[in-house]
N, C-alpha and C positions, 0 to 999 in steps of 0.2 A: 752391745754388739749383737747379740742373740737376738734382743727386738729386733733391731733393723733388720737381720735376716730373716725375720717371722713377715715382717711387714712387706717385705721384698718381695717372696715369697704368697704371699697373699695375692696381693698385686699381680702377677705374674700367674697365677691361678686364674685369677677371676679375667684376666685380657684370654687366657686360652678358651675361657669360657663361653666368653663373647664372639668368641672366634668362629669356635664348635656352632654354637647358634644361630650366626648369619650362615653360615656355609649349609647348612641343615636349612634354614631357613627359603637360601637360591635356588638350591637344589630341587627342591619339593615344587618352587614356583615353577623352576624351567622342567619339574616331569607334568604338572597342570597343564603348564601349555603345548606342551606334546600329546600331550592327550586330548582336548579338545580343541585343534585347529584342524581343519579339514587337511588331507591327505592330497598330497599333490599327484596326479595320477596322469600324469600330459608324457 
């Protein structure tokens, strides 16, 4: 019973992980592109 909740648990670690990392990942992309696309000025 304790493995399975180790393993559960692991699991469940390593998705938050993944998580944390694409969001980190978007974020960074979408402040690149705010930063170098010309300023709309009209």
């Amino acid at each position: 019973m304790l493995k399975k909740l180790l393993v559960v648990a692991a699991v469940v670690s390593a998705a938050a992980l993944v998580v944390k990392k694409v969001k980190a990942s978007s974020d960074e992309r979408a402040l690149w592109h705010e930063a170098t696309t010309a300023p709309d000025l009209r």
